[in-house]
Backbone as numpy.savetxt, mean C-alpha at the origin, in Angstrom:
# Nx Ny Nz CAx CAy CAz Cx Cy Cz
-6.07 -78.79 47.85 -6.90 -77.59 47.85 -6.03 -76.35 47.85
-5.00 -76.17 48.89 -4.33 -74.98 48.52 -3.72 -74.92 47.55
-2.71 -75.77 46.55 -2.45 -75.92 45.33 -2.93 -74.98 44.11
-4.81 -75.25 44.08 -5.37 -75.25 43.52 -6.00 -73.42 43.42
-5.96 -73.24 44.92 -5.76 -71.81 45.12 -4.82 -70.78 44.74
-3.37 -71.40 44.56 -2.66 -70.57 44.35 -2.47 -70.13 42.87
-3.24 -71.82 42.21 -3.07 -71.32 40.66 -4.16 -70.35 40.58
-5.30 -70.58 41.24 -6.10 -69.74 40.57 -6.16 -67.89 40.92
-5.00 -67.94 42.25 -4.55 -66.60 42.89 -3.82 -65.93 41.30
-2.96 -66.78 40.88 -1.70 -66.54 39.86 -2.31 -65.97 38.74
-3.52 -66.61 38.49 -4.13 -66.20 37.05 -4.88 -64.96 37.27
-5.19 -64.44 38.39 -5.71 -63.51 39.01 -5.17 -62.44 38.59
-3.98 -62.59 39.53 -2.58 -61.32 39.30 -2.24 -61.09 38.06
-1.91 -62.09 36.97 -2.10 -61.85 35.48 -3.02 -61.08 34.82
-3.87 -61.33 35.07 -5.24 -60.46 34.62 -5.29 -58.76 34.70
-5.11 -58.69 36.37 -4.91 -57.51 36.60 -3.53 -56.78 35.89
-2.48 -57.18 35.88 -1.00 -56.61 35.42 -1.61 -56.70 34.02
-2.32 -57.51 32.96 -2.38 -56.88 31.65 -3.54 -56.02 31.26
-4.09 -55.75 32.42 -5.46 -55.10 32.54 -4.80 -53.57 32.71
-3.84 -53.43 33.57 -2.98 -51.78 33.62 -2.37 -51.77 32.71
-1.89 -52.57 32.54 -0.68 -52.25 31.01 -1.31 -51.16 29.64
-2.66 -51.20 29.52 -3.27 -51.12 28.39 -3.47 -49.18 27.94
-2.54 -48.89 27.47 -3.38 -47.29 27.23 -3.46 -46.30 26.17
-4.18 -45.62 26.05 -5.06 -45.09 24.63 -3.81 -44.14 23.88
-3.91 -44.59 22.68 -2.47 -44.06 21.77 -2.71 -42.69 21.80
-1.84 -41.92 21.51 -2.04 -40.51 21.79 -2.24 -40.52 20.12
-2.97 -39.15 19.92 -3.41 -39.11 18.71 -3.07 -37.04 19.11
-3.09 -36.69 17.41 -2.88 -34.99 17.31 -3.43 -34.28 16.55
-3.54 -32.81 16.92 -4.87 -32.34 15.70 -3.97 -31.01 16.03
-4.19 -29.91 14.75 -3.94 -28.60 14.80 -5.04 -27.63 13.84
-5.59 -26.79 14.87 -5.97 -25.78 13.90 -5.44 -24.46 13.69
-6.40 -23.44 13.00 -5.26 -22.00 12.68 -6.43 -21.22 13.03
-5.95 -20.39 14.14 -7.04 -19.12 14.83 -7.62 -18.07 13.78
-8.65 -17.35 13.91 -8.86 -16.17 13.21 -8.08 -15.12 12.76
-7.97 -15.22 11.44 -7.08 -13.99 11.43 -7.57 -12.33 11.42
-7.08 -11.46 11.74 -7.77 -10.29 11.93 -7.70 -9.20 10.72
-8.99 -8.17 10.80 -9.10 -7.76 9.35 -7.85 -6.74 9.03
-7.76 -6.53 7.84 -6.35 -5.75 7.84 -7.40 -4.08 7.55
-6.47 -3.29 7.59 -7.43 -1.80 7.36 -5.90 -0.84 7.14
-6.55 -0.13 6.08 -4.77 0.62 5.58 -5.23 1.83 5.21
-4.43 3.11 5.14 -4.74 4.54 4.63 -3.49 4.05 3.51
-3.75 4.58 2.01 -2.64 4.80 1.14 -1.87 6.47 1.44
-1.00 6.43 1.45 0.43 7.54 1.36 0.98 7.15 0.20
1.23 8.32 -0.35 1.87 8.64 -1.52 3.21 8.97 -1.62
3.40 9.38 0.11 4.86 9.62 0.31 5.63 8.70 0.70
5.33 7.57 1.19 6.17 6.41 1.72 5.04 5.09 1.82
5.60 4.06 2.07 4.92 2.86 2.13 3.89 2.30 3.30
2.94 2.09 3.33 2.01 1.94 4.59 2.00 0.60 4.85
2.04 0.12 5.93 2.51 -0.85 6.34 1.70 -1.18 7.85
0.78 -2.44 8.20 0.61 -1.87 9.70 0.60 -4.15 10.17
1.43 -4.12 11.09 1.22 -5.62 11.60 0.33 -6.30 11.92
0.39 -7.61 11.48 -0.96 -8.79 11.58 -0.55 -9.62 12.46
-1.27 -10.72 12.78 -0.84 -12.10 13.40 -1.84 -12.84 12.97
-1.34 -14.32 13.00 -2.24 -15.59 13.51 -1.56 -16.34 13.99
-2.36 -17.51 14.46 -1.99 -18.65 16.05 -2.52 -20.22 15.16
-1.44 -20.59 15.34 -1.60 -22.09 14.88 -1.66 -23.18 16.47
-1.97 -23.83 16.77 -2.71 -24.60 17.83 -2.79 -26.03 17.72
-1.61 -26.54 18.20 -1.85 -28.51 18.51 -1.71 -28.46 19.50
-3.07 -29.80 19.15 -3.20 -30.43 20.89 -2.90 -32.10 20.56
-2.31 -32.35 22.09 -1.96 -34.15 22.03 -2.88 -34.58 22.71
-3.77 -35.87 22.48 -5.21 -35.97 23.24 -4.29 -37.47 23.40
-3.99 -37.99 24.89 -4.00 -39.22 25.22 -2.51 -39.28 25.50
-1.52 -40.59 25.89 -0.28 -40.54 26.47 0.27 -40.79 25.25
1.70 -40.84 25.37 2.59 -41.81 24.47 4.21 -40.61 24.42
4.52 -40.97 23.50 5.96 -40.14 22.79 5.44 -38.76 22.17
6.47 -37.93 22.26 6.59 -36.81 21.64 6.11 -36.74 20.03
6.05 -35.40 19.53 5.94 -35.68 17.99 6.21 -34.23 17.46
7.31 -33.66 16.59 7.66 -32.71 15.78 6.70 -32.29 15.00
5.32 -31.26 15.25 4.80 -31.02 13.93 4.98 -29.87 13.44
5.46 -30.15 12.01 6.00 -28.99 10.80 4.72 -28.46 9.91
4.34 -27.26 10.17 3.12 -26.86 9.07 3.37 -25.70 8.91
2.76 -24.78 7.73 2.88 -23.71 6.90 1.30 -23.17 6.83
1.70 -22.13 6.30 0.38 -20.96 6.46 0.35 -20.47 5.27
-0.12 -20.34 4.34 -0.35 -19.71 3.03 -1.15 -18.77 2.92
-0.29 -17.41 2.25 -2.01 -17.07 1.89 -2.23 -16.82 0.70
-3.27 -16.92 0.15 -3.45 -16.66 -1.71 -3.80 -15.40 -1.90
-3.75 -14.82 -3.14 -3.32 -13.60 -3.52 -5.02 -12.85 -3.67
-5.86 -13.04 -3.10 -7.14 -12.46 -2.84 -8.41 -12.46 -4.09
-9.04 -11.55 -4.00 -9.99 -11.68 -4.72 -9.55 -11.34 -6.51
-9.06 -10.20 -6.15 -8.82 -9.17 -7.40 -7.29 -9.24 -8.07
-6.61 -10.56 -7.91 -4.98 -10.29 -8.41 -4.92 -10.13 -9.42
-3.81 -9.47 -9.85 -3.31 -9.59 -11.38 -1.90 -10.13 -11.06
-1.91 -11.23 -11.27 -0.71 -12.15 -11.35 -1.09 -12.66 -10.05
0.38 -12.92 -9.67 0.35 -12.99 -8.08 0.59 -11.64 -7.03
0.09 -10.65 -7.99 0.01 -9.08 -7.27 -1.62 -8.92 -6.31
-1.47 -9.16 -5.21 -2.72 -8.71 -4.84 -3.30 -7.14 -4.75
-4.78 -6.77 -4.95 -5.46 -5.77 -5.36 -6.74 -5.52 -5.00
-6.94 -4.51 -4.09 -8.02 -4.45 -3.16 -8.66 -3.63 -4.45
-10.26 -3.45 -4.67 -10.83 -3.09 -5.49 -11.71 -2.04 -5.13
-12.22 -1.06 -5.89 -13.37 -0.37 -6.13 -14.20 0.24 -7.43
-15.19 -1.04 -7.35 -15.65 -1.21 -8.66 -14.65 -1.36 -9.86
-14.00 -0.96 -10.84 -13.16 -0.79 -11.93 -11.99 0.09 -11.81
-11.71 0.28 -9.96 -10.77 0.72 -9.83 -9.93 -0.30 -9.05
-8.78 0.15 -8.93 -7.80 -1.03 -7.90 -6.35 -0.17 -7.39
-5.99 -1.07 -6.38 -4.61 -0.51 -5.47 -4.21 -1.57 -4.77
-2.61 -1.85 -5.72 -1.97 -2.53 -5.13 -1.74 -2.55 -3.58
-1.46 -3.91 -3.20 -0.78 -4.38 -1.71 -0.60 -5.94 -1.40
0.22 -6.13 -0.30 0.57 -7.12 -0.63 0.63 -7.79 1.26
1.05 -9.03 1.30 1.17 -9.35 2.59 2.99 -10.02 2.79
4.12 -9.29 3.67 5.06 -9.39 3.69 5.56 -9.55 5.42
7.06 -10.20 5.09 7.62 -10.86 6.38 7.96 -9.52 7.46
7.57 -8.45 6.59 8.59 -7.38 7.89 7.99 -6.18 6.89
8.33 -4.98 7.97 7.67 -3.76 7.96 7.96 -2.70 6.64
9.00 -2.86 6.40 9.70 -2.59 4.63 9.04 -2.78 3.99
8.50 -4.15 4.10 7.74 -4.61 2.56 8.16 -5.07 1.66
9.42 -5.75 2.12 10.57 -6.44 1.25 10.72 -7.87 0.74
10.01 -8.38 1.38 10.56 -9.87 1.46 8.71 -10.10 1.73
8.32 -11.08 0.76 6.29 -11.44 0.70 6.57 -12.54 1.90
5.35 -13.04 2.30 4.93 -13.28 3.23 4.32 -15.07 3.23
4.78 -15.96 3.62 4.22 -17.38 3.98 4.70 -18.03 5.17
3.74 -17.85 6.04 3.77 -18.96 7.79 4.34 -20.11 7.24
5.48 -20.24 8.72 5.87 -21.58 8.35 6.66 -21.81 10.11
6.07 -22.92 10.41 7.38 -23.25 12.00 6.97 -24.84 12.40
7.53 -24.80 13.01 7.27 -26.18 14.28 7.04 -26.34 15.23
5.75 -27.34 15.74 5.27 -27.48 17.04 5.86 -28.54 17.74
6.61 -28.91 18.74 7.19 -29.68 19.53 6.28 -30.47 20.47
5.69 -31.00 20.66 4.65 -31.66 21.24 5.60 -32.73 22.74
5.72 -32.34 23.72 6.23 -33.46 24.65 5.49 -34.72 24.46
6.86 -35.81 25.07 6.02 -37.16 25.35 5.16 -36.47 26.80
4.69 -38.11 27.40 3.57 -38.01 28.47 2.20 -38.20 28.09
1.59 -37.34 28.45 0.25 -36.90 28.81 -0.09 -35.64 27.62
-1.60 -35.51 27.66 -2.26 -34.53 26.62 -1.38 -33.45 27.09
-1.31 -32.53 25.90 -1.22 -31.01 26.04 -1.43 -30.33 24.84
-1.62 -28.87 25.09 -1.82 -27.98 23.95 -0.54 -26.92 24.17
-0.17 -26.56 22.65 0.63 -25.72 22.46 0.26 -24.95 21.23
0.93 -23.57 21.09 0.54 -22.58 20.27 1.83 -22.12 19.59
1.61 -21.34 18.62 2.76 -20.11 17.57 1.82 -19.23 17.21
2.34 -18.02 17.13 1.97 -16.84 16.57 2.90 -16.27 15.57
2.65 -16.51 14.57 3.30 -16.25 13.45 2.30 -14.38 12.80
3.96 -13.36 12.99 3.35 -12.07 12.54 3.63 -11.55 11.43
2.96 -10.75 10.46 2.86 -10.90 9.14 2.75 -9.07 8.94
2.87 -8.63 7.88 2.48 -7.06 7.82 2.08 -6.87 6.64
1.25 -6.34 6.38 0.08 -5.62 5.58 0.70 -4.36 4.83
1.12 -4.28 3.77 1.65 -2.97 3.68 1.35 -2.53 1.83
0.77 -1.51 1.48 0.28 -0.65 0.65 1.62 0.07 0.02
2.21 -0.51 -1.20 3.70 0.63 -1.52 3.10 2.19 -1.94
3.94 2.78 -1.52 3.39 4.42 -2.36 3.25 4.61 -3.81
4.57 3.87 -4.12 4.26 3.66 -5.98 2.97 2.53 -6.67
2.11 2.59 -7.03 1.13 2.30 -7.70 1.41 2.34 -9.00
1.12 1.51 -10.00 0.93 2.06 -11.45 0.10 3.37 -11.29
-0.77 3.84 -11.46 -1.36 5.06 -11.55 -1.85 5.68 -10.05
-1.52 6.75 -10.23 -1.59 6.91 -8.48 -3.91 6.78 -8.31
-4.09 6.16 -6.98 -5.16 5.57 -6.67 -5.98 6.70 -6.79
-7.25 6.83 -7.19 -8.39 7.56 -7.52 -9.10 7.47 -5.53
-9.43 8.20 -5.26 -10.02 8.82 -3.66 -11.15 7.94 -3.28
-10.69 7.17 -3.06 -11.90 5.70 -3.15 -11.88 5.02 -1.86
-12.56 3.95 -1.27 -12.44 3.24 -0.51 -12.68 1.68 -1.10
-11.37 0.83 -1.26 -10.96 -0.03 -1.78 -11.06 -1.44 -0.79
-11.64 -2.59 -1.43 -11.64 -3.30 -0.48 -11.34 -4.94 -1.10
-11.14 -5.98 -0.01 -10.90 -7.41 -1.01 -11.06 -8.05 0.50
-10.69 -9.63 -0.03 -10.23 -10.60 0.91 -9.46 -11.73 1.34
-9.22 -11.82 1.90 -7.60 -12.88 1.53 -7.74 -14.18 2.36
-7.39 -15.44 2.05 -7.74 -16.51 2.22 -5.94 -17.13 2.98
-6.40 -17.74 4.40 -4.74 -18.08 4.80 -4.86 -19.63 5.11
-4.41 -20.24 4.37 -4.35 -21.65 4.39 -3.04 -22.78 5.07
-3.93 -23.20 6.01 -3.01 -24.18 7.42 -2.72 -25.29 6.56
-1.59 -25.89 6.96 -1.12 -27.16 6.01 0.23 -28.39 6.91
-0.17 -29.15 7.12 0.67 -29.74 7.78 1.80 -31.07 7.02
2.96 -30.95 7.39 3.83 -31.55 6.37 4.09 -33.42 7.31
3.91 -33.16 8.33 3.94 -34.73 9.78 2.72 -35.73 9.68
2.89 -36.72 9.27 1.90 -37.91 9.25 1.51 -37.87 10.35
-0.04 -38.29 10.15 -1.32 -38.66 11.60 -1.07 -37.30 12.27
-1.52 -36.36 11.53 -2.24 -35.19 12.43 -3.03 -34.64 11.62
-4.16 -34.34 12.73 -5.38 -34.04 11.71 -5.48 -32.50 11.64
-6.09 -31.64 11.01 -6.61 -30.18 11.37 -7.69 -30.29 11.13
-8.02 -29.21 12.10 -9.80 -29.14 12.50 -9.81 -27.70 12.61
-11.18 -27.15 12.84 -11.53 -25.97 12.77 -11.81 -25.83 11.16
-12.22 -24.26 11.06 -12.23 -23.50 9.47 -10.60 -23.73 9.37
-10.86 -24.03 7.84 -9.35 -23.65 7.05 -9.74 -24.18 5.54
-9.43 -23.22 4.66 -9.10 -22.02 5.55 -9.65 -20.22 6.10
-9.00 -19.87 6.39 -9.44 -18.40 7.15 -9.69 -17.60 6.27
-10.44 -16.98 6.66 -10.62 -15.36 5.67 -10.32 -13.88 6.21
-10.13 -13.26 5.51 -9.62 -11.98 6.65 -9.91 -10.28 5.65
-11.12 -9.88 5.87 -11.05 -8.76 5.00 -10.09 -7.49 4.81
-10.19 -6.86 3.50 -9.37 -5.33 3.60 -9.54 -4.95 3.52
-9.30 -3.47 4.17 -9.77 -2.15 3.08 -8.64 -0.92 3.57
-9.02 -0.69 2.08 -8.25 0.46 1.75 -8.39 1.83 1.52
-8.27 3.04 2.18 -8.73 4.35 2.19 -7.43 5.37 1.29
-7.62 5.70 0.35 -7.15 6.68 -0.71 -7.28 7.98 -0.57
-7.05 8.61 -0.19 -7.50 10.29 0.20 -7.12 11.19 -0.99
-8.25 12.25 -1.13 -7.87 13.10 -2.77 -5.86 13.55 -2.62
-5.68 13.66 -2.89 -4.57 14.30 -2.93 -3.41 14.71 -4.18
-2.66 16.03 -4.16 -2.52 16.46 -5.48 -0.86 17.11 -5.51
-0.07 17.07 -5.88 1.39 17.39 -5.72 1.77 18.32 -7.03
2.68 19.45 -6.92 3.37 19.64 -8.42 4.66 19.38 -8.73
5.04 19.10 -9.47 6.47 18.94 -9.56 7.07 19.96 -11.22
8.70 20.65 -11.34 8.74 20.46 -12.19 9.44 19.23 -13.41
8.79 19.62 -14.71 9.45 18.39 -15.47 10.61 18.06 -15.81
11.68 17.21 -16.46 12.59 16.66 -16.73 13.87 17.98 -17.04
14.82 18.24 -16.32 15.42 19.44 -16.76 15.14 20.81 -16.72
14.08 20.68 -15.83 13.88 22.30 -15.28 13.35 22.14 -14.24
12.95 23.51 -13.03 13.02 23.41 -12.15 11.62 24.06 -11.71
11.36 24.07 -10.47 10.31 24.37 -9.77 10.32 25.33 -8.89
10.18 26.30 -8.35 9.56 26.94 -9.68 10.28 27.82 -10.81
9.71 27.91 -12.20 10.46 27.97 -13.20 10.13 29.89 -13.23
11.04 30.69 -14.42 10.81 31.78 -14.56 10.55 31.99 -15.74
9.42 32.99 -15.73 8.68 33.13 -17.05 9.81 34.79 -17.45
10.57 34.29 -18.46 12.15 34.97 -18.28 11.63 35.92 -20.10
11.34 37.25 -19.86 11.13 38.04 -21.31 12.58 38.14 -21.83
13.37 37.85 -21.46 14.71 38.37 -22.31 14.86 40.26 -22.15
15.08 40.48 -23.39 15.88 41.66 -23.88 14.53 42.70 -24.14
13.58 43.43 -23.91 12.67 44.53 -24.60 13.24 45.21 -24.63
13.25 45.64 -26.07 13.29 47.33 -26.67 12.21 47.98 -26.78
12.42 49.17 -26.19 11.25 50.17 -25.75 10.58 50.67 -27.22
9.85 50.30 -27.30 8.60 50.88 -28.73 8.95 49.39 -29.82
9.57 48.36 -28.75 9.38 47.04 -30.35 8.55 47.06 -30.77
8.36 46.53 -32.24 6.69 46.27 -33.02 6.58 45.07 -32.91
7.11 44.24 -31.72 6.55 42.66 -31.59 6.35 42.91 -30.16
5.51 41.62 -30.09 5.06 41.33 -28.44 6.25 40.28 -28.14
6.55 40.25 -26.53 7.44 39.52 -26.31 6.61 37.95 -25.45
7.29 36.64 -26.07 6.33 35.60 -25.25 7.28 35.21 -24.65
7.11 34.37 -23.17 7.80 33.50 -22.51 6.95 32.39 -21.63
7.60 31.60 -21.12 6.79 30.46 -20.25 7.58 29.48 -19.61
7.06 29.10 -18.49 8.02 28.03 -17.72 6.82 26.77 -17.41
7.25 25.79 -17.38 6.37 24.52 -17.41 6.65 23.60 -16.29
5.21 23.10 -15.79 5.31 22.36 -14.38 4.37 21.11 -14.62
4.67 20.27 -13.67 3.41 18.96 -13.72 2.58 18.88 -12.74
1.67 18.33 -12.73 0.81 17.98 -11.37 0.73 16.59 -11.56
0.41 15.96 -10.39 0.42 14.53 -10.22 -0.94 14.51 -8.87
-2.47 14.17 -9.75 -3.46 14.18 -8.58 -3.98 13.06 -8.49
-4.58 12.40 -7.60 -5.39 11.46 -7.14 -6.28 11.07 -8.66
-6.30 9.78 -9.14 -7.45 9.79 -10.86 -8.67 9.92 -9.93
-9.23 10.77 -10.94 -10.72 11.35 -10.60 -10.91 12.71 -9.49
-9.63 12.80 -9.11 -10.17 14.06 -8.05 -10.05 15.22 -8.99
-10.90 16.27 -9.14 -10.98 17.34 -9.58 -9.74 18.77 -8.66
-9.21 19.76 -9.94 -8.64 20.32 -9.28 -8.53 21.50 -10.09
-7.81 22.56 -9.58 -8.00 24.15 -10.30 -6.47 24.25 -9.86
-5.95 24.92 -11.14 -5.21 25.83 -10.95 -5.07 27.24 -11.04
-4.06 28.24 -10.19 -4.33 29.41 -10.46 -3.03 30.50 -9.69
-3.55 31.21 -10.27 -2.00 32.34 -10.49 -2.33 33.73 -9.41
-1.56 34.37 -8.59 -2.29 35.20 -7.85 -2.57 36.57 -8.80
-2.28 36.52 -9.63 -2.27 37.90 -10.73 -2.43 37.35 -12.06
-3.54 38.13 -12.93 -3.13 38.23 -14.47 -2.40 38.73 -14.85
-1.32 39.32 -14.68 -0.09 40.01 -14.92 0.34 41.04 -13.95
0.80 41.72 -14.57 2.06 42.80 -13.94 2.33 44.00 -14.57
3.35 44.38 -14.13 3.97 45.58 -14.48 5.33 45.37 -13.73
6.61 45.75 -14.98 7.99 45.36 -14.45 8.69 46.37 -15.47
9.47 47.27 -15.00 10.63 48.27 -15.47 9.83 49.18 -16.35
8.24 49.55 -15.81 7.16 50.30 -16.58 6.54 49.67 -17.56
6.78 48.09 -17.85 6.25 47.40 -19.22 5.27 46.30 -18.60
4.21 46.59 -19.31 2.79 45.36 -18.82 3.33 44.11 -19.77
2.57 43.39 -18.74 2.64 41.78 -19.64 1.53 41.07 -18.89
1.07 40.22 -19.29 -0.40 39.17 -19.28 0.50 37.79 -18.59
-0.03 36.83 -18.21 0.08 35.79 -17.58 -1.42 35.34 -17.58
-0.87 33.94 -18.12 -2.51 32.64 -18.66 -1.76 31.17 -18.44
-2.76 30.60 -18.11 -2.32 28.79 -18.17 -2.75 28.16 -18.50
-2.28 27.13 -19.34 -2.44 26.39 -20.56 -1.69 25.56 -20.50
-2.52 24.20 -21.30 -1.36 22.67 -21.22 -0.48 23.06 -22.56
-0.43 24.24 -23.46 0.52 24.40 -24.91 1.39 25.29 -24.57
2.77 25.80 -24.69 3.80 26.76 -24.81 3.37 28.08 -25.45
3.40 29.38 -24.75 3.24 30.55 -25.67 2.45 30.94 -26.42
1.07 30.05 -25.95 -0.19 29.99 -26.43 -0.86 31.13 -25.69
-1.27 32.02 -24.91 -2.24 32.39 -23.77 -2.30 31.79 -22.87
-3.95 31.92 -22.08 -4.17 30.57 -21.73 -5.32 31.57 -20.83
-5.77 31.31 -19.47 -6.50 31.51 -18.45 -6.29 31.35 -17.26
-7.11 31.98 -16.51 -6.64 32.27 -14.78 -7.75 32.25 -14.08
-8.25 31.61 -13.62 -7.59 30.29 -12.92 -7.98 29.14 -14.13
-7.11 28.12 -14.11 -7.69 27.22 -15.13 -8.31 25.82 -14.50
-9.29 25.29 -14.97 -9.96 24.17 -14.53 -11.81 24.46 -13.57
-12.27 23.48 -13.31 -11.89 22.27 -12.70 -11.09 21.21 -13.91
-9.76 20.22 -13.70 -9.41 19.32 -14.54 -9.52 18.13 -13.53
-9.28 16.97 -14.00 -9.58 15.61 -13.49 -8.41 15.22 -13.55
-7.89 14.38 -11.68 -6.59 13.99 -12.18 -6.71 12.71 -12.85
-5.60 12.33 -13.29 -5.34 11.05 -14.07 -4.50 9.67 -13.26
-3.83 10.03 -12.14 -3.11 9.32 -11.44 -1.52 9.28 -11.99
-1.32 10.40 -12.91 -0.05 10.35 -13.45 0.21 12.21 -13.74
1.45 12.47 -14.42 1.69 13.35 -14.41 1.05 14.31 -15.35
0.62 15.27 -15.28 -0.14 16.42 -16.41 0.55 17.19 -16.52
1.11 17.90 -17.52 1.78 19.10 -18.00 1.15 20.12 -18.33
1.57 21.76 -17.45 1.10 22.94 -18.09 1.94 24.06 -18.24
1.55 25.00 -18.39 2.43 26.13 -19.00 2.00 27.00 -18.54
3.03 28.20 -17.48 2.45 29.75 -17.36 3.15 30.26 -18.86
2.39 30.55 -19.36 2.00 32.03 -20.55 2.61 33.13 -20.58
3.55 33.57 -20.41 3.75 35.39 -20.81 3.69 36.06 -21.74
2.92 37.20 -21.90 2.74 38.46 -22.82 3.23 39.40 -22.63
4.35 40.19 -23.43 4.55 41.45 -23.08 4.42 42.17 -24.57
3.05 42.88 -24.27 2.30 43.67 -25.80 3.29 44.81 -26.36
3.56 44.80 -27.25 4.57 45.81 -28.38 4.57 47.10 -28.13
5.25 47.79 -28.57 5.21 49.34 -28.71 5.05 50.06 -27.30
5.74 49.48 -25.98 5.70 50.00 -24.86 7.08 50.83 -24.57
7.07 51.74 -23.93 8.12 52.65 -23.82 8.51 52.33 -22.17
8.43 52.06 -21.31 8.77 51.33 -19.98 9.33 52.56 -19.49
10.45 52.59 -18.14 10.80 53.53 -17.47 12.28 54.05 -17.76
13.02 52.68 -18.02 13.91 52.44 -18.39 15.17 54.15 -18.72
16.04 54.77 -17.86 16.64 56.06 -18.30 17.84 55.54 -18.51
18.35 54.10 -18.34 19.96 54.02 -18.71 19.84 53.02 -19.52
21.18 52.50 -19.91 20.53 51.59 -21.08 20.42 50.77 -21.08
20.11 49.61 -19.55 19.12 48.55 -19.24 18.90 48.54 -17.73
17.83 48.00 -17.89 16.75 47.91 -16.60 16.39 47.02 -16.33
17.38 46.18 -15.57 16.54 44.52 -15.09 15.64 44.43 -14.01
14.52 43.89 -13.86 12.99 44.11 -13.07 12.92 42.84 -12.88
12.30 42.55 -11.81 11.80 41.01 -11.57 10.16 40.92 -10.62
9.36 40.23 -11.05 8.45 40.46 -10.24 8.02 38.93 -9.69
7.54 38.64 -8.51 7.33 36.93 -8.06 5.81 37.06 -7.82
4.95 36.06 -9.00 3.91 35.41 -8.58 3.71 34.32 -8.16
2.37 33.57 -7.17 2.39 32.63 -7.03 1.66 31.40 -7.52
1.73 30.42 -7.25 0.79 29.34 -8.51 0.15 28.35 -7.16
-1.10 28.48 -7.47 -1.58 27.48 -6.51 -2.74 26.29 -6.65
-2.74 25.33 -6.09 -3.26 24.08 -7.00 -4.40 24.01 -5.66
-5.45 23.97 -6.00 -6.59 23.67 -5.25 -7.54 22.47 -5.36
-7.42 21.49 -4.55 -8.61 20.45 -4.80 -9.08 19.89 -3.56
């Protein structure tokens, strides 16, 4: 009888020792957090640029060994690309931007790291991978005064066998873009700003009129309306009148103030005008009289 007990004690203890032994494989999942909306003012003078983030997220559900997981973040080039240029829209208008590793705007932009997962027991771990949003000042045509908008798609991707992702993926994250009218002059290629509307030489009672003109550009917002204008139709310099007009032709006339004109998003060329009408006798008692008089030119929109 005791014999008989002890075998059946033995098979007992067996039971139990492969009854603990037994436990649930650890298994892994990652998803990718919300990403947040981007929102940009365009500058014309430098590059706009403002920082993003998102959070990638594995969890280990159950015991076992460690596990390296390697995944990437993509994002595709939005609604409106032309190429792989992304392009926030308004209606039949558009403005470049792009999504990049750093605040420059130098180097484009794709999530990428590794999650280290300990052996043991469950746990969760995170990355925040930060990204920047940035609008260059140069545009093909400078942006029309719009409010521009798109959306961009960021896609989680894991490169480690047996891990799943869960959640949305992928993410969406809207833009928009604010353009403000704005209007600059510059002068053109080889002359300067501001230029002088320079008569040369008058002889007192010539039987010609004397013309001159100096030429400038504007560069306005496409579609914003704008005026130009001169604080005087002319003058009087060393006793001799002359006219002042503006005009996109050389030594043509022209008008004061000129416009409303529409910008184009590129450069426009015009011309101040000088007249100095014939047969004037000026003040002139020695035998030259250099005069200078300064108007100003002002661009309104």
């Amino acid at each position: 009888m005791m014999l008989n007990c002890t075998r059946l004690l033995c098979t007992a203890i067996l039971v139990i020792i492969f009854a603990s032994g037994a436990q649930a494989a650890a298994t892994y999942s990652c998803s990718l957090g919300a990403a947040p909306s981007y929102s940009q003012t365009y500058s014309i003078t430098g590059n706009s640029s403002t920082a993003l983030s998102v959070t990638v997220t594995c969890v280990k559900s159950g015991s076992g060994g460690g596990l390296s997981i390697d995944y990437t973040v993509t994002p595709n080039n939005g609604l409106n690309p032309s190429g792989a240029q992304n392009r926030a829209a308004s209606g039949a208008q558009y403005i470049n931007y792009d999504l990049y590793t750093d605040s420059s705007c130098t180097v484009p932009w794709s999530g990428a790291g590794t999650i280290v997962m300990p052996g043991g027991g469950g746990t969760t771990l995170s990355q925040t991978l930060t990204y920047y949003g940035c609008v260059p000042a140069t545009q093909p045509t400078l942006p029309a005064a719009l409010s521009y908008s798109d959306t961009v798609s960021l896609q989680l991707a894991v490169s480690t066998g047996g891990v799943t992702i869960t959640g949305p993926n992928p993410r969406t994250f809207p833009v928009t873009i604010t353009a403000n009218a704005t209007c600059t002059m510059s002068a053109l290629p080889g002359t300067k700003l501001p230029g002088n509307v320079d008569f040369g030489t008058y002889t007192a009672f010539q039987g010609s009129a004397k013309t001159a003109n100096t030429s400038f550009a504007t560069v306005c917002t496409n579609l914003t309306p704008y005026t130009l204008s001169l604080d005087a139709n002319g003058g009087v310099v060393s006793g001799l009148n002359y006219s002042l007009g503006l005009n996109t032709t050389p030594n043509t006339g022209g008008s004061n103030p000129l416009g409303p004109v529409s910008g184009t998003g590129s450069a426009q060329t015009y011309y101040i005008n000088g007249t100095m009408p014939a047969n004037q006798a000026g003040t002139c008692a020695g035998a030259s009289c250099p005069g200078t008089n300064v108007h100003t030119l002002t661009i309104t929109y």
